[in-house]
GUKE-696451 format. One line per 2 residues: their letters; for each residue z negated, x negated, y negated of N, C-alpha, C, O, CB. Coordinates in Angstrom, 3 decimals, decimal comma. Atoms other than C-alpha are relative to their C-alpha. Last residue first. Glycine has a CB too. Layout:
a	Z:X:Y:Z:X:Y:Z:X:Y:Z:X:Y:Z:X:Y | ...
***
This chain:
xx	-1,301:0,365:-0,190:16,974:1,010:13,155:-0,062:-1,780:1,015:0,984:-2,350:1,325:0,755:-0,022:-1,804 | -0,445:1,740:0,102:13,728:2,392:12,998:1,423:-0,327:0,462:1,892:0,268:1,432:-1,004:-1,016:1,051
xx	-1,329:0,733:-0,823:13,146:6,117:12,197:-0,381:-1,421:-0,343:-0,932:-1,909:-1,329:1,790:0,435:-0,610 | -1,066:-0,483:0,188:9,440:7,395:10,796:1,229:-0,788:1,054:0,973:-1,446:2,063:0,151:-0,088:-1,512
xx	-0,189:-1,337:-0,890:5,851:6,902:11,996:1,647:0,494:0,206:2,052:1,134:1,176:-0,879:1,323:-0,835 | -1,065:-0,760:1,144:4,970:3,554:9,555:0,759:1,299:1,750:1,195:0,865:2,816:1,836:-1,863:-1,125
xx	0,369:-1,344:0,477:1,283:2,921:10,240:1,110:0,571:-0,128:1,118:1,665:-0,691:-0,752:0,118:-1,194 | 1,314:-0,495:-1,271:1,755:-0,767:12,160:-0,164:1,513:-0,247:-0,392:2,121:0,799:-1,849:-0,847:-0,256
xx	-0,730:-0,900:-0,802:5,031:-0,738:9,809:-0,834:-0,141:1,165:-0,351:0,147:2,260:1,541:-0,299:0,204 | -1,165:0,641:-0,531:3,001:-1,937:6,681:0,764:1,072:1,569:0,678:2,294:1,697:-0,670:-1,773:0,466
xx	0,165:-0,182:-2,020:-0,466:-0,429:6,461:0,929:-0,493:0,472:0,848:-0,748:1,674:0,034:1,510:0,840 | 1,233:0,594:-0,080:-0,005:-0,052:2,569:0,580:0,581:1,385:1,326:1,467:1,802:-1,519:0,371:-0,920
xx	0,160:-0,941:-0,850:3,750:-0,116:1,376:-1,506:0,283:1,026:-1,177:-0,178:2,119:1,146:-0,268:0,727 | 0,807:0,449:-1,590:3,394:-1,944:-1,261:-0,311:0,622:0,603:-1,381:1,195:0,402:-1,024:-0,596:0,203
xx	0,830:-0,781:-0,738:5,644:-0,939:-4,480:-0,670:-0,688:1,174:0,008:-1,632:1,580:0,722:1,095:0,422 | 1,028:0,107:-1,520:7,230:-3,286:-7,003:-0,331:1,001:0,692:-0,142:1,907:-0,120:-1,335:-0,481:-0,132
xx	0,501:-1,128:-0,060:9,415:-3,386:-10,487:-0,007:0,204:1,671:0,975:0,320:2,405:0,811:1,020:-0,925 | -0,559:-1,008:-1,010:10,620:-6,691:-10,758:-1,061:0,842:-0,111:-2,184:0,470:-0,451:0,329:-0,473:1,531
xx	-0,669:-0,862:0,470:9,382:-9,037:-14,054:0,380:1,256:1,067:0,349:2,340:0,485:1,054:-0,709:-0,547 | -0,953:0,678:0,588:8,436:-12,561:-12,393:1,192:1,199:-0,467:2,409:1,077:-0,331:0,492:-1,182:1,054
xx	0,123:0,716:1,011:4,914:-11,484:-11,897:1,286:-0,719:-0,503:1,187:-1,552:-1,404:-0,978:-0,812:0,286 | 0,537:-0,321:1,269:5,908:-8,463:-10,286:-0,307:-0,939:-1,232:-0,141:-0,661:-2,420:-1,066:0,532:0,296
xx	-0,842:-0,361:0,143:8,194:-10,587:-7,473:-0,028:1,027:-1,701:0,829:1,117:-2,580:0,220:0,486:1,347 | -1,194:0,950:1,060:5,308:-12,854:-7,196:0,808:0,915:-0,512:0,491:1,042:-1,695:1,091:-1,178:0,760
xx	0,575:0,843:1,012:2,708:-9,645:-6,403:0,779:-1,314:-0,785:0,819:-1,461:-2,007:-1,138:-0,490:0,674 | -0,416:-1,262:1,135:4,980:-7,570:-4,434:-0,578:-0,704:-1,291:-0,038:-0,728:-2,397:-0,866:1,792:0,307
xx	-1,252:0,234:0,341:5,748:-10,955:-1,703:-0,209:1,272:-1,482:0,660:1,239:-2,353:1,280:0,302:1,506 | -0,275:1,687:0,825:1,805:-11,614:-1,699:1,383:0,409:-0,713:1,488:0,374:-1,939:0,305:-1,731:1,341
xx	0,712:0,254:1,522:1,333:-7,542:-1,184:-0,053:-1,464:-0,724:-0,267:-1,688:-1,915:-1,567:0,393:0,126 | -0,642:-0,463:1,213:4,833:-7,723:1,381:-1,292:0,219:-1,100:-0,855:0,187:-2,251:0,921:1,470:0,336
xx	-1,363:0,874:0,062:2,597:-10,189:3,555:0,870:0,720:-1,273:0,891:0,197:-2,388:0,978:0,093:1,668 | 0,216:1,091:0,036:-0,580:-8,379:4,059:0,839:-0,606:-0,670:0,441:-0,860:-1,807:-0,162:-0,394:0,950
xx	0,510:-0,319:1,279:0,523:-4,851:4,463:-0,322:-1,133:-0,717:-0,068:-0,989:-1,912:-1,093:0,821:0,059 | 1,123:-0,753:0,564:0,301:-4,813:7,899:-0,204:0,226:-1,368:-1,150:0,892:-1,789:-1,054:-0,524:0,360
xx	0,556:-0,981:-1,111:3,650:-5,590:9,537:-1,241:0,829:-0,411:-1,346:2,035:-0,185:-0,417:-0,828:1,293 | 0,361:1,167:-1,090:5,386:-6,325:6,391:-0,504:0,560:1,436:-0,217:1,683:1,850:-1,266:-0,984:-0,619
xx	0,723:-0,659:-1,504:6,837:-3,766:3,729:-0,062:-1,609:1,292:0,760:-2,470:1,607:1,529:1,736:0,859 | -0,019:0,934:-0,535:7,941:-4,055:-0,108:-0,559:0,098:1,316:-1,478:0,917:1,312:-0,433:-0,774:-0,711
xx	1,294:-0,408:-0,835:9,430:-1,143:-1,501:-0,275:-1,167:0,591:0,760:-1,684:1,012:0,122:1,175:1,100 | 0,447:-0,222:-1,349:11,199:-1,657:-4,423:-0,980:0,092:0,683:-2,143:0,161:0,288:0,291:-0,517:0,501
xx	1,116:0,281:-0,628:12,565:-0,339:-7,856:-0,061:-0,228:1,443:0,529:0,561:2,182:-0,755:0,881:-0,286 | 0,050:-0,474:-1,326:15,776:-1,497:-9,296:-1,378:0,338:0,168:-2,105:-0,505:-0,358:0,501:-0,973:1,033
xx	0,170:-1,343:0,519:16,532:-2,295:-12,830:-0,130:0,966:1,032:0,197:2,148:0,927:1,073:0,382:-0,846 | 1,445:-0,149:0,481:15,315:-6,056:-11,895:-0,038:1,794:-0,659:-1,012:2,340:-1,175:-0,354:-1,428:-1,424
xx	-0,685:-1,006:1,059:18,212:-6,169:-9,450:-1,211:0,384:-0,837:-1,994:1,181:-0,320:0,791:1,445:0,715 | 0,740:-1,037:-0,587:17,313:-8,815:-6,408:0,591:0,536:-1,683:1,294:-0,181:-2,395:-1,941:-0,224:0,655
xx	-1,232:-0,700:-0,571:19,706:-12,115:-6,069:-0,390:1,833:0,074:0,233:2,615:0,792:0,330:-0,777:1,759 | -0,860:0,022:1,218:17,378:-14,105:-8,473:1,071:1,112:0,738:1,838:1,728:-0,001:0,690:-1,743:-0,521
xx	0,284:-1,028:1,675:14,709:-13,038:-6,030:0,890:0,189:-1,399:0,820:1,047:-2,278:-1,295:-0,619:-0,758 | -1,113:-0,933:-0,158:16,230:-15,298:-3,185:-0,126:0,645:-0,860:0,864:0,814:-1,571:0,173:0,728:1,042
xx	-1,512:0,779:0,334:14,059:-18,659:-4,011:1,302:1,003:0,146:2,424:0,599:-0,160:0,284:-1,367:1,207 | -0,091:0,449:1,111:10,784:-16,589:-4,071:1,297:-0,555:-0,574:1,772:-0,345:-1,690:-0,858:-0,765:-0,012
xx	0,195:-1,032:0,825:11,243:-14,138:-1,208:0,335:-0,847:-1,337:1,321:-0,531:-2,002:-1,503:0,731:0,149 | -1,399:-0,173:0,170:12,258:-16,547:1,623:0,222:0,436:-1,841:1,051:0,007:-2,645:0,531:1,340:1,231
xx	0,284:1,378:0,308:8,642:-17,692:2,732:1,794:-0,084:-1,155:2,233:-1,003:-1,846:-0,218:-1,252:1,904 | 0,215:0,107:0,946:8,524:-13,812:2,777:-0,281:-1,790:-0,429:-1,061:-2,170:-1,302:-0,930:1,008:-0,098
xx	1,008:0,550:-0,580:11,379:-13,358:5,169:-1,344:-0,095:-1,323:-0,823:0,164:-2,407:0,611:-1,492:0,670 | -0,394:0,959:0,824:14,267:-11,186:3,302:-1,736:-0,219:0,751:-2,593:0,665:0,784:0,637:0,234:-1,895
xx	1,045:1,023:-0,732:15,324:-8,591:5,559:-0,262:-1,079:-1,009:0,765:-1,522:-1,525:0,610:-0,723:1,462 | -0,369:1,243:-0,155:16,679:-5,770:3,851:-1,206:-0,737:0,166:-2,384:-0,605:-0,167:0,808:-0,453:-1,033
xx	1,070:1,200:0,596:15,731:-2,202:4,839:0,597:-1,699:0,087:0,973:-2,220:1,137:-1,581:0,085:1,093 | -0,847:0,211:0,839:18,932:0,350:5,455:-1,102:-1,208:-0,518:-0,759:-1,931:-1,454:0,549:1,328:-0,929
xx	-1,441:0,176:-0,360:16,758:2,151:8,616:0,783:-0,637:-1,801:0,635:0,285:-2,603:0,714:1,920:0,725 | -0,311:-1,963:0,938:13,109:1,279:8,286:1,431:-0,344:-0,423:1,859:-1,386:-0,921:-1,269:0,596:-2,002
xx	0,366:0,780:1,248:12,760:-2,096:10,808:0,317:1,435:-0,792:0,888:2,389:-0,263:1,025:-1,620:-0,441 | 0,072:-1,027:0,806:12,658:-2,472:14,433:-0,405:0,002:-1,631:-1,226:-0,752:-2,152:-0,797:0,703:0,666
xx	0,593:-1,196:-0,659:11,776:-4,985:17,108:-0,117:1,232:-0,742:-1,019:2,029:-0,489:-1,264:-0,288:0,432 | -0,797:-0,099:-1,122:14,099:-7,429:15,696:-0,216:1,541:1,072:0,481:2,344:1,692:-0,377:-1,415:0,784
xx	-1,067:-1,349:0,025:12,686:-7,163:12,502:0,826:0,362:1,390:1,557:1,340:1,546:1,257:-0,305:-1,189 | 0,437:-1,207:0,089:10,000:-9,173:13,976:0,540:1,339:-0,045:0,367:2,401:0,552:-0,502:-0,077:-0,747
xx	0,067:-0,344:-1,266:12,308:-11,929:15,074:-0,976:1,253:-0,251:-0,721:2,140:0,564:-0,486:-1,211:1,001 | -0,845:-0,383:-0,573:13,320:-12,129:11,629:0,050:0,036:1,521:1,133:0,256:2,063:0,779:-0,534:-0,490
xx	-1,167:0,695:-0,586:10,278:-12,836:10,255:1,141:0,711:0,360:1,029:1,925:0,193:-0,342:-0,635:1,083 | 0,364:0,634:-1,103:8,675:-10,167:8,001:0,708:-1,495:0,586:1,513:-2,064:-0,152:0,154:1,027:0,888
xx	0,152:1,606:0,323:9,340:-9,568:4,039:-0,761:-0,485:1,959:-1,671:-1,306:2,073:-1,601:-0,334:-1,911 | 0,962:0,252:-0,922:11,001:-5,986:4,777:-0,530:-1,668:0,072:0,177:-2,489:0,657:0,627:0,514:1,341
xx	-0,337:1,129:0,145:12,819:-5,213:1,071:-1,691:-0,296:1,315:-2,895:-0,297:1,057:0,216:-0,597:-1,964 | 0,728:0,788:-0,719:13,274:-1,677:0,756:0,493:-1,173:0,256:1,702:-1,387:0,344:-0,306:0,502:0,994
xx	-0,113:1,834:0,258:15,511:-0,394:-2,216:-1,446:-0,382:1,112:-2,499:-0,535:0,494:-0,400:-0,692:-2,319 | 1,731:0,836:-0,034:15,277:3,486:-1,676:0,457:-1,232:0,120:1,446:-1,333:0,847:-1,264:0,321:1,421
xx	-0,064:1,247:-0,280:19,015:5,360:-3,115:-1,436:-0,738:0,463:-2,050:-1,041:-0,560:0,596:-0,560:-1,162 | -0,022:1,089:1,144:18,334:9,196:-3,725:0,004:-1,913:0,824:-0,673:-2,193:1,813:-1,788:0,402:-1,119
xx	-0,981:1,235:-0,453:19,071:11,375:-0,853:0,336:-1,041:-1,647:1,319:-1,438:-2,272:1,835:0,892:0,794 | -0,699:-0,527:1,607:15,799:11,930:0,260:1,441:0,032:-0,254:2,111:-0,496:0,633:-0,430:-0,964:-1,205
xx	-0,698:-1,169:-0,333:14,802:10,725:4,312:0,898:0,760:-1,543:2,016:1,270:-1,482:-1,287:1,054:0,722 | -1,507:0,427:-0,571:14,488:7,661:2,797:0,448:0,698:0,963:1,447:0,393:1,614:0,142:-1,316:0,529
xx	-0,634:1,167:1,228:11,586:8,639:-0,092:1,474:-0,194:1,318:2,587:0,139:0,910:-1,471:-2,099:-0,480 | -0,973:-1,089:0,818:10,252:10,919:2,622:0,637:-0,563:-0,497:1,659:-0,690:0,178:-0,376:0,901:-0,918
xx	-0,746:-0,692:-1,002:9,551:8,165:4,934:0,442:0,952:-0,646:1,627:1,234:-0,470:-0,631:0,418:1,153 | -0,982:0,678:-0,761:8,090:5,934:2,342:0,862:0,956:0,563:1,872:1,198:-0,098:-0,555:-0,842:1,016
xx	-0,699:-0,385:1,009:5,594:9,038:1,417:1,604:-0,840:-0,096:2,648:-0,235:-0,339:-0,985:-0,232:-1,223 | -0,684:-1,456:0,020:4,899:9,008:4,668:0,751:0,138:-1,002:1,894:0,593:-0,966:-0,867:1,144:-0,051
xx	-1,197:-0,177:-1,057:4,281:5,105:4,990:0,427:1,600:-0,413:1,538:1,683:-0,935:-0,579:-0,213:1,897 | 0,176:-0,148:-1,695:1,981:5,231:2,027:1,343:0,085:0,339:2,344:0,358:-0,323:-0,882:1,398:0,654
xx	-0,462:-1,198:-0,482:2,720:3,492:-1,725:-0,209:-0,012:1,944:-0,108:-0,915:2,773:1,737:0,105:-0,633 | -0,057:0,364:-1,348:1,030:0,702:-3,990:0,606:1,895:0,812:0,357:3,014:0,364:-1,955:-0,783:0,520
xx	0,118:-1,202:-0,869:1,399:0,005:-6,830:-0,040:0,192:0,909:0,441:-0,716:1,587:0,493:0,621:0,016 | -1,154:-0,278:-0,823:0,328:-3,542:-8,147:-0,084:1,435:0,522:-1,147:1,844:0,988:0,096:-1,010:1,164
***
C-alpha cells in the first residue's frame, strides 16, 4: 500500500488539481474537523459503499492516526481502487479544516 504525509496531503489540496479524500472516521469525529472537500465514509461503512467510489480515481484515505484508513486502503486495494494512507492521520495533519 502507498502511503503519503500530511504535508504532502496539504499541498495536493492546496493544488488545483481534483484530491479524492475519503475520511474513514466516525461522524462525530468529523465533527471536530476534517480536510476541506473530504468525504465521510465511516470505516465500518467503507466496504458496502465502495461500489459508489470511481476505480479511475485515486484516493487519500485518512483516520485519526493512520490506523483505520490503512484497514479501509487495504480492502479498497484488494478490490481494485487505487489507494494512498495518509500516515499519522489528522493527529499530524497542520493544514485547513472545514
Amino acid at each position: 500500500m502507498r502511503e503519503i504525509l500530511p504535508n504532502e496531503v496539504n499541498d495536493l489540496v492546496k493544488g488545483n488539481k481534483p484530491v479524492h479524500v475519503i475520511d474513514v472516521r466516525e461522524v462525530d469525529e468529523v465533527k471536530g474537523g476534517k480536510i476541506p472537500d473530504a468525504m465521510n465514509i465511516p470505516l465500518a461503512l467503507v466496504e458496502c459503499t465502495m461500489q459508489d467510489l470511481d476505480k479511475s480515481k485515486e484516493y487519500i484515505l485518512v483516520c485519526r492516526s493512520g490506523g483505520r484508513s490503512s484497514r479501509a486502503a487495504q480492502l479498497l486495494e484488494q478490490h481494485g481502487y487505487k489507494v494512498m494512507n495518509m500516515v499519522g492521520g489528522m493527529n499530524e495533519w497542520k493544514g485547513a479544516t472545514e
